[in-house]
Z-matrix of the N, CA and C atoms (Angstrom, degrees):
N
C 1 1.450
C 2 1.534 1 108.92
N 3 1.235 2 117.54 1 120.69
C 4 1.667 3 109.98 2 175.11
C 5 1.729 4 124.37 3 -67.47
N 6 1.195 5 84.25 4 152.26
C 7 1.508 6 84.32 5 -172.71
C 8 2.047 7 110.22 6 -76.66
N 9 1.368 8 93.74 7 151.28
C 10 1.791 9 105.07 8 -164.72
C 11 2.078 10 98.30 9 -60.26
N 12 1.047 11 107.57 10 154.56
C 13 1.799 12 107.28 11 -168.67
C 14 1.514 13 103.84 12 -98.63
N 15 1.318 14 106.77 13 135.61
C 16 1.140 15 112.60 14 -161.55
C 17 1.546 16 94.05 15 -83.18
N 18 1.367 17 138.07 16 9.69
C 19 1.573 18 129.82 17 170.58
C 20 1.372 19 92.47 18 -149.09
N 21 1.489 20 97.69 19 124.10
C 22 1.741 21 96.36 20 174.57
C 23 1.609 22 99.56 21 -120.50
N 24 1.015 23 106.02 22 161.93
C 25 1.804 24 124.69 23 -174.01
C 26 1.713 25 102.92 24 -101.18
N 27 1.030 26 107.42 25 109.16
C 28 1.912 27 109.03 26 160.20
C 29 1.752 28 105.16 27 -139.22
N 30 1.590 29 79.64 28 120.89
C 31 1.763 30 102.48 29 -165.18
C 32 1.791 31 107.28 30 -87.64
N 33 1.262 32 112.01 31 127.04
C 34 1.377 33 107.44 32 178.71
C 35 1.379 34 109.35 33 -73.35
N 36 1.488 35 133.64 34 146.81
C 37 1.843 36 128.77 35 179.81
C 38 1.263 37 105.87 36 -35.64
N 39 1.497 38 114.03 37 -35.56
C 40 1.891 39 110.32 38 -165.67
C 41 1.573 40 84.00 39 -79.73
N 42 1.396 41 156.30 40 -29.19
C 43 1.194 42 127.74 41 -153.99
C 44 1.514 43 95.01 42 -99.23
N 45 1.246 44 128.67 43 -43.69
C 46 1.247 45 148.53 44 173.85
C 47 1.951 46 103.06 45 -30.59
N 48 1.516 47 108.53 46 -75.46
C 49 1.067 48 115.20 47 169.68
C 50 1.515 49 137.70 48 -54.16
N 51 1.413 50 102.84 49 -24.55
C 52 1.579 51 112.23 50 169.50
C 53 1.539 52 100.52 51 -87.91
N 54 0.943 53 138.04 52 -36.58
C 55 1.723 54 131.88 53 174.53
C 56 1.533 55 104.86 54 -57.00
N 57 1.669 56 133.31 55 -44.87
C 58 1.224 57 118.61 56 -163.66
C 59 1.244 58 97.15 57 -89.07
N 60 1.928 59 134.00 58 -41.33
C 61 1.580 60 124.97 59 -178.99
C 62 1.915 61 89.79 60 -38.59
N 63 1.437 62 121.45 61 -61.76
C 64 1.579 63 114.59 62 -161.97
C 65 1.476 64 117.54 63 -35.36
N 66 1.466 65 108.71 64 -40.92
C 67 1.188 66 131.82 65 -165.99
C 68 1.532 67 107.47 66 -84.97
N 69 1.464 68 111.88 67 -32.54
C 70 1.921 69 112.21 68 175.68
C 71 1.636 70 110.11 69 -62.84
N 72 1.991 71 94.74 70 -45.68
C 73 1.395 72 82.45 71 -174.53
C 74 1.171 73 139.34 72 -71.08
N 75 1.901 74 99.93 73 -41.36
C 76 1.236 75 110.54 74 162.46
C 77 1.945 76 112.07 75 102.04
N 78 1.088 77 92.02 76 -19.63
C 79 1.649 78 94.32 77 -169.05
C 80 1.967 79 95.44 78 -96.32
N 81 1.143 80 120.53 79 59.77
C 82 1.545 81 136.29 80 156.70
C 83 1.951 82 102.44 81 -123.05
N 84 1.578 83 101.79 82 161.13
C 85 1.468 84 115.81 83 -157.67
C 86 2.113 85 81.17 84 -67.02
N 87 1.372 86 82.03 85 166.72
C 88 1.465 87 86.16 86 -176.06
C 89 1.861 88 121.09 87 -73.98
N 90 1.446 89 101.45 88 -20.50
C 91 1.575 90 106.11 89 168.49
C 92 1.128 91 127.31 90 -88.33
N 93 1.610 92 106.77 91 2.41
C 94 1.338 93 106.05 92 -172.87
C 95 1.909 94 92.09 93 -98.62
N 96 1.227 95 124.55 94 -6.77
C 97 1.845 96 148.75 95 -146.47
C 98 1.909 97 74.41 96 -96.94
N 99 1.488 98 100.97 97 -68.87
C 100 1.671 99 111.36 98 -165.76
C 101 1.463 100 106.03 99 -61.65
N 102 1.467 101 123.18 100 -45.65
C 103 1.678 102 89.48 101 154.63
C 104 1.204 103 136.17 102 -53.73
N 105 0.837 104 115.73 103 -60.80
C 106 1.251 105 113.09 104 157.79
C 107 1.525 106 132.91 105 17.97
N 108 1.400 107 93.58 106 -84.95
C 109 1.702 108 133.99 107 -161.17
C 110 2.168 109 71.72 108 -79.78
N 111 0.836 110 137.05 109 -61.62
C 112 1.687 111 154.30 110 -148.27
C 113 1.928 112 82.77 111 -57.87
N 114 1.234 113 111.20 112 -70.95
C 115 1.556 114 100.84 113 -171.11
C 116 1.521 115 128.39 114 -85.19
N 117 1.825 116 115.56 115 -11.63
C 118 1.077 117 131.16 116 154.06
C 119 1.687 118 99.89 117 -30.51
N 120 1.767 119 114.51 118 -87.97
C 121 1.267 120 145.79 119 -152.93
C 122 1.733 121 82.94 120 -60.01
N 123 1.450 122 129.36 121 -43.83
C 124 1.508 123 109.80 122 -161.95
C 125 1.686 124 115.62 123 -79.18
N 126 1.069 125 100.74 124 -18.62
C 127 1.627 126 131.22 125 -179.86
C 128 1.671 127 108.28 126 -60.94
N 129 1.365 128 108.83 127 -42.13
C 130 1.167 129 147.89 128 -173.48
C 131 1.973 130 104.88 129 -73.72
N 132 1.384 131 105.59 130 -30.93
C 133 1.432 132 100.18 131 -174.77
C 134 1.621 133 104.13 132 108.29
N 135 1.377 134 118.30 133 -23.91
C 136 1.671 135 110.56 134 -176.88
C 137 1.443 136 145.50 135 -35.50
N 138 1.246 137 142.98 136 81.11
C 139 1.417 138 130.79 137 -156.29
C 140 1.849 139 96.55 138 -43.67
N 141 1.677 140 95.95 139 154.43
C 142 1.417 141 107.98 140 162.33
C 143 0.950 142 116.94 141 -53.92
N 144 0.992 143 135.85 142 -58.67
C 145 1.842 144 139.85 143 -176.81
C 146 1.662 145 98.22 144 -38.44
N 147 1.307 146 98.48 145 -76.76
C 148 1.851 147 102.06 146 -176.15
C 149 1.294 148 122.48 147 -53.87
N 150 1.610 149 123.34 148 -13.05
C 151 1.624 150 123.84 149 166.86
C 152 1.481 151 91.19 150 -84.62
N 153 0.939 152 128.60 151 -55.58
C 154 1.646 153 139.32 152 -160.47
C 155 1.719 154 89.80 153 -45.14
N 156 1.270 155 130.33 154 -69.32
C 157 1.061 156 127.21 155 -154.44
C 158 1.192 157 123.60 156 -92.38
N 159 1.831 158 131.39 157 -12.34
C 160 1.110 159 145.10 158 135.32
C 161 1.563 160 107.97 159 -30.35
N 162 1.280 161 118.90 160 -85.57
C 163 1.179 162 117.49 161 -164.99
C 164 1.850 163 110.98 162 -93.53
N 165 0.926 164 110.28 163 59.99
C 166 1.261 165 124.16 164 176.98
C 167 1.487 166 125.03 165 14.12
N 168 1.723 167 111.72 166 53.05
C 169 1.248 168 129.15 167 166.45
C 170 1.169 169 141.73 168 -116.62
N 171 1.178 170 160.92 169 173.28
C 172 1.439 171 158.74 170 -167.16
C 173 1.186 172 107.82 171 -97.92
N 174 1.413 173 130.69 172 126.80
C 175 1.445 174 144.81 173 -168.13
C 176 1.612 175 119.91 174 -51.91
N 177 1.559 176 89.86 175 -25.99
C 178 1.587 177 93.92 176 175.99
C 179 1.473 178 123.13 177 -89.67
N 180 1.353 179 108.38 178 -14.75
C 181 1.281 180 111.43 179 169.99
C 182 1.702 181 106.61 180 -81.56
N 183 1.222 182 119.19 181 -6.53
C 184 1.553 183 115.77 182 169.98
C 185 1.717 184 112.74 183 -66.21
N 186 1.584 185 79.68 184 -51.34
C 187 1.787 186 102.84 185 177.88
C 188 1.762 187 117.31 186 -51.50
N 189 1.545 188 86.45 187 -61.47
C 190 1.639 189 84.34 188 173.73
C 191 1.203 190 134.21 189 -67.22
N 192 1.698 191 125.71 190 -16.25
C 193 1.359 192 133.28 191 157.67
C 194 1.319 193 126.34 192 -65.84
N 195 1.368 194 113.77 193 -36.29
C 196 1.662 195 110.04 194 153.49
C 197 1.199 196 145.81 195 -69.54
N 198 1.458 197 93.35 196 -4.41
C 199 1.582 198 114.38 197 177.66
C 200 1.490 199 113.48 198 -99.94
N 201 1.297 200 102.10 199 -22.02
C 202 2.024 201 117.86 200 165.13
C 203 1.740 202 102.25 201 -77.11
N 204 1.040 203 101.38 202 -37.34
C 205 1.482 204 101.51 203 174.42
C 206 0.900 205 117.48 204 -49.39
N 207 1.572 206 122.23 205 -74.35
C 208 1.258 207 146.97 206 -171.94
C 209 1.497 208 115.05 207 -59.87
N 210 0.871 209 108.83 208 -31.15
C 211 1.706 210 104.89 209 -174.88
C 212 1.848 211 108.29 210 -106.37
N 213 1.498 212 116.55 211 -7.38
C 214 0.992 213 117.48 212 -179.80
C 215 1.279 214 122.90 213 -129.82
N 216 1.376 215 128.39 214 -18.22
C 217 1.520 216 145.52 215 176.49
C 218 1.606 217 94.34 216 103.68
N 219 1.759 218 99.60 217 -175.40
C 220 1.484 219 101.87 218 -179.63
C 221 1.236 220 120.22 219 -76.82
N 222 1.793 221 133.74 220 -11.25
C 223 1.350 222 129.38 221 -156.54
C 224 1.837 223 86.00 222 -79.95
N 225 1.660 224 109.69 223 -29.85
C 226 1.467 225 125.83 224 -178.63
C 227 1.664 226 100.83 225 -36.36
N 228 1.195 227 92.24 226 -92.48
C 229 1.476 228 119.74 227 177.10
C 230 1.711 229 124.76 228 -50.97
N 231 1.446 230 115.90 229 -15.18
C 232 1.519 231 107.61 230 162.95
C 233 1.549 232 110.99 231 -79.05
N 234 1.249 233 101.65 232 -45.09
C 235 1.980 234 113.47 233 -158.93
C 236 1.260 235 104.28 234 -68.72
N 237 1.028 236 105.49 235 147.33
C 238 2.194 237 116.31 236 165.14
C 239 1.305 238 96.47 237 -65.79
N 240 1.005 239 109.44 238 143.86
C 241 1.551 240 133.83 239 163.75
C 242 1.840 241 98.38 240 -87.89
N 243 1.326 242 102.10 241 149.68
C 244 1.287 243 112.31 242 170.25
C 245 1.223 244 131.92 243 -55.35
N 246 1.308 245 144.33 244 120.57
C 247 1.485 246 149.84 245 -159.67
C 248 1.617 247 113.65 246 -78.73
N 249 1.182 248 108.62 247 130.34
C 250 1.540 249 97.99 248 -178.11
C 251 1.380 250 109.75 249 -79.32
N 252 1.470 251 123.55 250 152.28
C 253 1.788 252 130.74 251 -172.67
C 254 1.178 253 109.73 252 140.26
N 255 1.400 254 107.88 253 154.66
C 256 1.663 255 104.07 254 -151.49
C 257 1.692 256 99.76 255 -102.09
N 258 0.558 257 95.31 256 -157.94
C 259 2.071 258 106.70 257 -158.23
C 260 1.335 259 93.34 258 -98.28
N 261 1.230 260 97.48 259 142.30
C 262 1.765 261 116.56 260 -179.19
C 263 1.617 262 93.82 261 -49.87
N 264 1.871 263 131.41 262 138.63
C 265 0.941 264 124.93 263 134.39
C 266 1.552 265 139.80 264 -35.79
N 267 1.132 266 116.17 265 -46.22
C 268 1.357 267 135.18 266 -177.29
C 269 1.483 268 103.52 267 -111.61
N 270 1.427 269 113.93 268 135.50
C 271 1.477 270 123.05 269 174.50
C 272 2.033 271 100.95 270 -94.82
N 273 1.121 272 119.46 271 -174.90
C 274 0.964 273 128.71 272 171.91
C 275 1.636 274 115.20 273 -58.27
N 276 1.344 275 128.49 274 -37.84
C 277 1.658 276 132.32 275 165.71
C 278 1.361 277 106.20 276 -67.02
N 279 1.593 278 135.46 277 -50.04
C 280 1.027 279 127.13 278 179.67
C 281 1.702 280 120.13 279 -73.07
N 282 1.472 281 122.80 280 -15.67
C 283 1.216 282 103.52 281 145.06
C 284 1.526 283 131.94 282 -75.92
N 285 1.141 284 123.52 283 -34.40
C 286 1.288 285 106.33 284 160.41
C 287 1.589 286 143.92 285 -69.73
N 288 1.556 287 95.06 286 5.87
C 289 1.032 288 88.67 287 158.39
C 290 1.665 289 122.11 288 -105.02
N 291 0.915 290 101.13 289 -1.65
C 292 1.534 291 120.79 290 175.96
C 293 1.199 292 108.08 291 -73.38
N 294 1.752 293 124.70 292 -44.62
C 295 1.495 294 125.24 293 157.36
C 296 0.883 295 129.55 294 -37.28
N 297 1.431 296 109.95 295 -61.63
C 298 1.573 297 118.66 296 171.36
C 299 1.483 298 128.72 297 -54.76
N 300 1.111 299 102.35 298 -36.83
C 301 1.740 300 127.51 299 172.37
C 302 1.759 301 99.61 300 -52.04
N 303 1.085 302 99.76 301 -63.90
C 304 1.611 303 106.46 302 169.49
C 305 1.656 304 115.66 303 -46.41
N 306 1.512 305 79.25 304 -66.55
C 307 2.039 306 65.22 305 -166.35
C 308 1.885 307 119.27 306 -75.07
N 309 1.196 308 95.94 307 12.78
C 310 1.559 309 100.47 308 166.52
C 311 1.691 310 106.85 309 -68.79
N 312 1.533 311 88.48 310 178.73
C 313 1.579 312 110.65 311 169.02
C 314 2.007 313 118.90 312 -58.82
N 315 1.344 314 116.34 313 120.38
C 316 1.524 315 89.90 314 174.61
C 317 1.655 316 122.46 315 -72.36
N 318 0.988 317 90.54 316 -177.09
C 319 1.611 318 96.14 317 178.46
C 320 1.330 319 115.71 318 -80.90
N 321 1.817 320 92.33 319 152.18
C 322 1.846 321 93.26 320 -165.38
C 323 1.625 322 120.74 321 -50.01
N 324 1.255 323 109.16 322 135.14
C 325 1.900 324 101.98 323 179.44
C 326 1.167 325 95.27 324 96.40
N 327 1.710 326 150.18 325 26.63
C 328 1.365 327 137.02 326 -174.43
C 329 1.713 328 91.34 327 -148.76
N 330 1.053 329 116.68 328 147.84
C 331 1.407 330 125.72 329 168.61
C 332 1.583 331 117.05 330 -111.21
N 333 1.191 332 106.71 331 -14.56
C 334 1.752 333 107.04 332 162.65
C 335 1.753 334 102.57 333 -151.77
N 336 1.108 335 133.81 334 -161.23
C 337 1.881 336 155.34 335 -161.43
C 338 1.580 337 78.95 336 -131.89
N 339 1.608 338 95.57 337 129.09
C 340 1.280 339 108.95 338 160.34
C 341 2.026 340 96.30 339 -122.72
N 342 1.336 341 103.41 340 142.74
C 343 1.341 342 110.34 341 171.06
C 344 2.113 343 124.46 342 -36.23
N 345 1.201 344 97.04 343 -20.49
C 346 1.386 345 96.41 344 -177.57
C 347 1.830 346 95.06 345 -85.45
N 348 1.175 347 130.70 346 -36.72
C 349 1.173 348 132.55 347 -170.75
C 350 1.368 349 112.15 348 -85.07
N 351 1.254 350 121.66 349 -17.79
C 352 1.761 351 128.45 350 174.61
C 353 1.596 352 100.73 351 -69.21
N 354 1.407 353 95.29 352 -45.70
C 355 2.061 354 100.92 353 -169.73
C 356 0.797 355 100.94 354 -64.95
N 357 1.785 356 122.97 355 -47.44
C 358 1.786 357 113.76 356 -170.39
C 359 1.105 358 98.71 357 -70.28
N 360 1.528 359 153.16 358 -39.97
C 361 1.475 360 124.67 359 -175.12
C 362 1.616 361 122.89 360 -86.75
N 363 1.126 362 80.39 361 -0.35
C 364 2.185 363 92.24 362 178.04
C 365 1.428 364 80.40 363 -89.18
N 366 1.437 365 151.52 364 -37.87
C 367 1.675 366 134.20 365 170.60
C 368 1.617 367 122.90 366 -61.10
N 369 2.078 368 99.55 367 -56.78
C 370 1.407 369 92.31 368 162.02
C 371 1.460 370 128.37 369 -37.86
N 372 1.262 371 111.67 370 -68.82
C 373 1.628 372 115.76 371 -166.12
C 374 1.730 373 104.14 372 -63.48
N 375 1.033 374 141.66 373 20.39
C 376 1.717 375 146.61 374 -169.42
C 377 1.378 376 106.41 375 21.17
N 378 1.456 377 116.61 376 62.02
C 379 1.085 378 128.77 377 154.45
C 380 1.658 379 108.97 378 -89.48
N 381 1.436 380 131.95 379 -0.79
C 382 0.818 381 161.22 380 -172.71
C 383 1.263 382 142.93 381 -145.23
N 384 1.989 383 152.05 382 136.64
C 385 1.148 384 112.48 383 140.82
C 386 1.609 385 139.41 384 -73.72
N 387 1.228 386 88.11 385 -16.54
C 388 1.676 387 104.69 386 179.75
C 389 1.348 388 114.57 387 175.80
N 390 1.069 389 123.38 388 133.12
C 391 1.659 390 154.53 389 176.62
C 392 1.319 391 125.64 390 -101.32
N 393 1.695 392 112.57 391 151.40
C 394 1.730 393 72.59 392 168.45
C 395 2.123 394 85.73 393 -122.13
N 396 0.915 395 107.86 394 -147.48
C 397 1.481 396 114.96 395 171.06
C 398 1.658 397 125.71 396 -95.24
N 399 1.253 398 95.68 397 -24.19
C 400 1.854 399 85.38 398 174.22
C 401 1.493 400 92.80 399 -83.60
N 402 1.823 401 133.68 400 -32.78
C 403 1.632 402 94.25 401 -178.67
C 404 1.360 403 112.26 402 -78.03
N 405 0.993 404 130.27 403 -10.71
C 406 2.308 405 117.08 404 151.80
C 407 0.868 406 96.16 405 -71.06
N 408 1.637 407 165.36 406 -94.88
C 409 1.167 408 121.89 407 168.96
C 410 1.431 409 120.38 408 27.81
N 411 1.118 410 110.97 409 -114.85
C 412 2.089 411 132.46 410 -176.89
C 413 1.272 412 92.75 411 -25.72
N 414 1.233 413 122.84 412 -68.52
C 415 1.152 414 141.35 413 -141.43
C 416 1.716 415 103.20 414 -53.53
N 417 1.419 416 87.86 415 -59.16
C 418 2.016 417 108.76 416 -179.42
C 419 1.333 418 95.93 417 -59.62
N 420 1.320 419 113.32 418 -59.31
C 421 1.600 420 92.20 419 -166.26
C 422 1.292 421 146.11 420 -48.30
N 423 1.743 422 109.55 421 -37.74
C 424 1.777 423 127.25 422 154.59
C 425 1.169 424 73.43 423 -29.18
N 426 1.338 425 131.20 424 -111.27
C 427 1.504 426 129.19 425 -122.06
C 428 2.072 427 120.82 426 -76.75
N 429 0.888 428 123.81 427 -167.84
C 430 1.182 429 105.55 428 -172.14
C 431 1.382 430 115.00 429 -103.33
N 432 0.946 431 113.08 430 19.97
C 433 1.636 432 124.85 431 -178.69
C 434 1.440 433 105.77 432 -71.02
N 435 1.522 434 106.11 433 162.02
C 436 1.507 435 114.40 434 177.47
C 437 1.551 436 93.99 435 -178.08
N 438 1.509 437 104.83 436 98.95
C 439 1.118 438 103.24 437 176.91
C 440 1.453 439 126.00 438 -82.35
N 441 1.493 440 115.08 439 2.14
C 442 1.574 441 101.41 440 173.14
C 443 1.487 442 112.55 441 -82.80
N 444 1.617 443 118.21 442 14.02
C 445 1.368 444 100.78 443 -169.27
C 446 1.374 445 100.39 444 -119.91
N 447 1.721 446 109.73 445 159.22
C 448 1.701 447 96.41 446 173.34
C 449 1.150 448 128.00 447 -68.24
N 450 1.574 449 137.35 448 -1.72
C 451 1.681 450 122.70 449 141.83
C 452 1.014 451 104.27 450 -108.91
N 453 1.529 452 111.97 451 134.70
C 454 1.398 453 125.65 452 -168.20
C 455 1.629 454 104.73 453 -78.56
N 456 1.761 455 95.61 454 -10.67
C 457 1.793 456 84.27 455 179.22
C 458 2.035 457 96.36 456 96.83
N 459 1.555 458 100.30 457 -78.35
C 460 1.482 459 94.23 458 -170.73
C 461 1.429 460 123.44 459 -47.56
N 462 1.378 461 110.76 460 -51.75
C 463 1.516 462 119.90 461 -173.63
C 464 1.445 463 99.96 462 -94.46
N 465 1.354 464 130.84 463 -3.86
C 466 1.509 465 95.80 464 -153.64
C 467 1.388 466 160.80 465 114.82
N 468 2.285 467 89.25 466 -28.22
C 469 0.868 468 97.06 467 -170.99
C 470 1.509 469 140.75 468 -121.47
């Protein structure tokens, strides 16, 4: 016999009804769809196991959505929570200047910018505290630049 759940889901008609319109329309991200369907079915009485395996998820994410529920309401339990990872090095000014940095002249004794030498001078000049080279790397690639070649693509040249 399973043991009784230490967070149970009881949906008021207004929450009830705004979960299935989500679900009629359909045009929400698809995990926000699987909650959804996750507290519908728990609302419902569903063991974890049997939501878990209906909608092709892991039992603990049954668990842990009723427990976002419960302690937070549904806006809790529909929305993503914030992703852990650290903040872009470069904002939108510091890539362009990193572009530009690129499609300039290299430095004396160099015949093109190699990524290790973009980071060290995006550090020199404190456009930065530190970089490494695969994010110039990333960075270049969005755009169409390529500084080992003779048109960099950006300018032209």
């Amino acid at each position: 016999m399973p043991r009784p759940k230490k967070y149970v889901v009881k949906l008021t008609p207004e929450e009830r009804s705004r979960l299935l319109n989500l679900l009629k329309k359909g045009k929400e991200k698809a995990r926000k769809l699987t909650r959804a369907r996750i507290l519908l079915l728990s609302a419902e009485g569903k063991t974890d196991g049997f939501i878990a395996k209906a909608l092709k998820v892991n039992p603990q994410t049954v668990r842990n959505l009723r427990k976002r529920f419960a302690e937070g309401g549904l806006e809790a339990a529909l929305e993503e929570r914030p992703r852990p990872g650290a903040e872009p090095k470069l904002d939108g000014k510091g890539e362009a200047f990193l572009v530009a940095l690129a499609c300039s002249d290299p430095p004396e004794g160099r015949e093109h910018w190699t990524m290790q030498l973009l980071a060290d001078r995006l550090v020199e000049l404190g456009v930065v505290d530190s970089i490494s080279d695969e994010t110039v790397r990333r960075v270049l690639k969005k755009t169409t630049s390529s500084p080992g070649r003779r048109n960099s693509g950006a300018l032209g040249r």
